[in-house]
N, C-alpha and C positions, 0 to 999 in steps of 0.2 A: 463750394465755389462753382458758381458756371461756368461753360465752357466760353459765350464771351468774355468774361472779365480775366479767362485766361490769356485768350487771345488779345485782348487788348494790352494786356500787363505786359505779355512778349514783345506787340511789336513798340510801346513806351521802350523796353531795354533792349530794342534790337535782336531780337532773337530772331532765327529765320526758323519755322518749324521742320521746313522739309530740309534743312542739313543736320535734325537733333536725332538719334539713333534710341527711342524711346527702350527698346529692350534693353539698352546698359546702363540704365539709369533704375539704381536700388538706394532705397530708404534704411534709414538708421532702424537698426531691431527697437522694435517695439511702436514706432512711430509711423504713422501712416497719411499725415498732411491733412485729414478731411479728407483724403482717396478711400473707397471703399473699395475694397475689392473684390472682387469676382464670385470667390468662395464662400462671402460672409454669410448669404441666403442659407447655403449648405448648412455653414457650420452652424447657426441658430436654429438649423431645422433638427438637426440631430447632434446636441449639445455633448452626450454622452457616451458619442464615439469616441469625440477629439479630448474628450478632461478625463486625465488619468488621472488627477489629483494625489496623494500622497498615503494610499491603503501599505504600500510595501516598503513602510517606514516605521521605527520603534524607535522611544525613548527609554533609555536604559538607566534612572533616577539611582542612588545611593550609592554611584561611586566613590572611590579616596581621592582626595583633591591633592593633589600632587605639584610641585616647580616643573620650572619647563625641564629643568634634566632630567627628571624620571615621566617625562611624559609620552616619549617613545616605548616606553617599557608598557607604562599599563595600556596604551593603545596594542602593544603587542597581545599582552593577557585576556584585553576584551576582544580582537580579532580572533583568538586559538580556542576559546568560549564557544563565539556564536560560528566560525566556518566549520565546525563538526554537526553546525547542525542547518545548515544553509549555506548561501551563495551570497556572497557581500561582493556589490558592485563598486565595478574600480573607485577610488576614493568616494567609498560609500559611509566611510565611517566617522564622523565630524565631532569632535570635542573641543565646545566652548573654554575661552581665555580671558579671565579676566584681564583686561587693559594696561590696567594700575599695578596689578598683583603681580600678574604673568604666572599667576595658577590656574587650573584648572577651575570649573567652577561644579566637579562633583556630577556629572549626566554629561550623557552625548546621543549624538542620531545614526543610528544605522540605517542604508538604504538594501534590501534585499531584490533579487529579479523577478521575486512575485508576489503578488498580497500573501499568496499562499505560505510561502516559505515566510515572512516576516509573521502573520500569526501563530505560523509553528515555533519560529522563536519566540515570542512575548507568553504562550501558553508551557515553553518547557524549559524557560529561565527564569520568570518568574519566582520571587522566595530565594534564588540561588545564592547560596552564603558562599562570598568570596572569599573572607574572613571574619572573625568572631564581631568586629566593627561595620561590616559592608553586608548588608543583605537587597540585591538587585531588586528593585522597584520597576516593573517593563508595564510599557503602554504602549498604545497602536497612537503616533500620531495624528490620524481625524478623530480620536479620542479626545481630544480635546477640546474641540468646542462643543463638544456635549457635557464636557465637564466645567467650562467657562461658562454656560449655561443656566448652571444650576440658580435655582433664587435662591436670595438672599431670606428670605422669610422663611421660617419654618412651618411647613404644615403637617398635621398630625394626620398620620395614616386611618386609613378607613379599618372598622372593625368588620373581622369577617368570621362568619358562623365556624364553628367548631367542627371538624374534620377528623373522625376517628385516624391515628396512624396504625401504621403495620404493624402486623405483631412479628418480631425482629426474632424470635423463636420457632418461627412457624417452622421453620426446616428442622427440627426436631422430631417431628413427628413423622418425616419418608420414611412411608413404607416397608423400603430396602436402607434402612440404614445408611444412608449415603453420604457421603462429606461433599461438602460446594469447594469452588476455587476460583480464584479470580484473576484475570489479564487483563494487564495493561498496550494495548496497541496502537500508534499513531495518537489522538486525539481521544480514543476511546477505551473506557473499561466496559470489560464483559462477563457477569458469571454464570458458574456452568455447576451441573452435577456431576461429579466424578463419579462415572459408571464404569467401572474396569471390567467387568465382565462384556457389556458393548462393545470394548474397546473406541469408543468414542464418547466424549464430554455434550452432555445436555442443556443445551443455552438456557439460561434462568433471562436474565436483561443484558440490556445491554446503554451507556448512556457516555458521556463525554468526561474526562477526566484530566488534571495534570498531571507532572513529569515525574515519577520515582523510579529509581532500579533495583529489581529484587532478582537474581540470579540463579536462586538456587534456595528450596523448603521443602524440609518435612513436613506430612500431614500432622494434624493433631494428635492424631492415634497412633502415628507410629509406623501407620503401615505401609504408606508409599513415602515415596519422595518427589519432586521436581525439580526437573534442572534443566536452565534455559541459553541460550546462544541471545544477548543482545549486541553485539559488537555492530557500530556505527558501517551502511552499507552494506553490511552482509547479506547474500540469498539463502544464507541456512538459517535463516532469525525463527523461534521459535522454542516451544516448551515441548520435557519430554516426561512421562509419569514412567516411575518403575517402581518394583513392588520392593518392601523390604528387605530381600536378600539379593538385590541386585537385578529382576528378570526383568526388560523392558516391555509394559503392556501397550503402548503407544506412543504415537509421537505427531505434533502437530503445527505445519508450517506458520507463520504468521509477518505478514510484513509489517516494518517498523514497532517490532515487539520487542519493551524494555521491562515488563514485570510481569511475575506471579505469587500470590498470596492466596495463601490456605482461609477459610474462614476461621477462626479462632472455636472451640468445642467448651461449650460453657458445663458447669457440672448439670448432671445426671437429673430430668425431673424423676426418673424411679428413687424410690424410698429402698432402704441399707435390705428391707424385709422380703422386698418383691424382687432385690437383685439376689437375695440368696433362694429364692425360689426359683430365679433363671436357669443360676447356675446348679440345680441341686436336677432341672428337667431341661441339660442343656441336650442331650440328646433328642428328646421331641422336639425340641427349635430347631437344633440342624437339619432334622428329617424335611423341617419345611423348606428350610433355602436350597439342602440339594433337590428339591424337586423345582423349587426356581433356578438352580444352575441347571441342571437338565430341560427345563424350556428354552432357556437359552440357547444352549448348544443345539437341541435341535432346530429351533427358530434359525441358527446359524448357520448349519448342515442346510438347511431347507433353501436361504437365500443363496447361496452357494449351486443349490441344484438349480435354482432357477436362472441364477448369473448363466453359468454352462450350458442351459436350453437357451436361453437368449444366443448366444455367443453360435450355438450347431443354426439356430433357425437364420442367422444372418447370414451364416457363409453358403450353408443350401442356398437362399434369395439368390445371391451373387452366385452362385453359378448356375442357378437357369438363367437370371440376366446373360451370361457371358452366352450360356446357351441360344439363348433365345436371338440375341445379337449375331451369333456364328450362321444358325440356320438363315438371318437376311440377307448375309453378305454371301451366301455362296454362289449365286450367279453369277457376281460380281468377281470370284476367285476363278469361280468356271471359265467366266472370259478372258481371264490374262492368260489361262491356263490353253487356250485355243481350244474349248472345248471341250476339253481331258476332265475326264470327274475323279479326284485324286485324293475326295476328304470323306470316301467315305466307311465305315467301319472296320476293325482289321477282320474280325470274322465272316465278312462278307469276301473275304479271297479265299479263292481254292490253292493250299499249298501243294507244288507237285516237286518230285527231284530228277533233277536232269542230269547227266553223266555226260559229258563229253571228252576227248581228247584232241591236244593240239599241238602241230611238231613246233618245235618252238626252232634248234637250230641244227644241222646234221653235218659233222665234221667229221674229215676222211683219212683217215693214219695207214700209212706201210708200215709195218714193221716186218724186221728181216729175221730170218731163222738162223739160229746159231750155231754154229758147224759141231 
């Protein structure tokens, strides 16, 4: 609308413009007359400031469809689920009613305060059996139009060339005999080689994984254990390795750490023949790993001597800094000092000892003779 045919239309109903107070004058939400306003240039230039669209929203599929009197209860059950593992925004949690029924209709929407926190729930409730009948089906709400998306026609995947895989045995063959272990943290599984002699675990991969809790395993052998802190919140979260009779080799922090797992120890590729020949020259094998335990130890001893010479050559630095700082400022001490030069070595004074006496008070008594 132009600005004549506004002017015109006023004074047709009599409006005077200069008694209308245009700043008090607000439009119904959503509705804007053909006004553009102001902002609009902004907001189509940079579309992706202003659309938060709906990342920190889940659908929670295979609930029990319940009457409305137990529908406080399972909204209770689904809120004490997902606020152990996130932040559910004031009436964030929606479960459709049928109309007719006034049941439930089985899924509802949780809204979280960040994409982030809602893909942590849909990645660690997923699969979760609420009962032998309910197992939670979780989706990222803009999931869905990529799933309403899909054609209708079936196409037949493309063949693709032949791809040797791993050989899932290969850790068989370390070296040092070593057992692998594996964690589960935040979003991520990690496996490691259990080196107890290092006293520290040797990263194998590392890759994305969902939600299990594993507390507490023994190695396959027998010979260590692990035991782990996942309690919801905690800053001690983390795994600890100790050796079969109880000694603790290690311990390692980890946030948002809820599992570890041993790799399983498949049978023996040595033959019944070549293990009784091990065990018939188990002393020449051991002669070989104590002299790998003695590189160690000294490799260990050695970083050790080196940690120590680091630590002497840093505090020497800092004290010729400190030095080096004092010698600048001493003019600057010299002058408050009027002159007086008072900082400088103790062996550069001559000690001398001085003897004096001084009457301090001299008080005068009669005393009388006694007949």
């Amino acid at each position: 609308m132009e600005v004549l045919d506004i002017d015109a239309r006023a004074a047709k109903l009599g409006i005077d413009w200069s008694q209308v107070n245009l700043d008090s004058i607000q439009l119904p939400p959503g509705q804007d007359f053909g006004i553009e306003s102001d902002d609009e240039a902004v907001y189509h230039d940079d579309q992706s400031e202003f659309d938060t669209g709906f990342g920190n929203i889940i659908v929670v599929d295979h609930l029990p469809v319940v009457p409305k009197e137990k529908f406080e209860k399972l909204e209770g059950v689904v809120k004490k689920i997902y606020n152990q593992i996130g932040v559910i925004k004031e009436n964030g949690l929606w479960m459709p009613v049928d109309p007719v029924t006034k049941m439930t209709l089985g899924y509802c929407f949780i809204e979280f305060n960040s994409p982030q926190e809602a893909q942590n729930a849909k990645e660690k409730s997923h699969g979760y059996k609420l009962d032998k009948s309910h197992i939670f089906a979780v989706n990222m709400f803009d999931d869905f139009d990529r799933l309403m998306n899909v054609k209708e026609e079936w196409e037949p995947p493309q063949a693709r060339p032949y791809v040797p895989g791993e050989n899932l045995q290969k850790w068989l063959t370390d070296e040092k005999a070593r057992d692998q272990l594996v964690i589960r943290s935040g979003p991520d599984t990690e496996v490691f080689w259990n080196d107890a002699r290092q006293k520290n675990p040797e990263p194998v991969h590392k890759r994305p994984v969902s939600y299990l809790d594993l507390p507490i395993e023994w190695d396959p052998t027998g010979r260590y254990v692990a035991t782990a802190v996942t309690s919801v919140h905690e800053m001690e979260n983390g795994f600890t390795i100790w050796s079969f009779n109880g000694n603790l080799l290690y311990r390692i922090l980890k946030d948002h750490f809820f599992q570890l797992a041993w790799r399983p120890r498949p049978p023996s590729f040595l033959t019944a023949e070549k293990e009784d020949e091990i065990a018939k020259n188990l002393k020449k094998y051991s002669k070989k790993y104590e002299a790998e335990d003695q590189d160690v130890s000294l490799l260990l001893s050695e970083q050790d001597r080196e940690k120590r010479k680091a630590l002497n050559e840093e505090w020497e630095k800092w004290v010729m800094q400190w030095k080096s700082l004092h010698e600048e400022e001493k003019l600057a001490r010299q002058s408050l000092r009027d002159g007086e030069v008072s900082d400088v070595e103790e062996d550069e004074y001559e000690a001398k000892e001085v003897e004096f006496e001084d009457v301090i008070d001299v008080t005068e008594e009669i005393v009388q003779e006694s007949m």
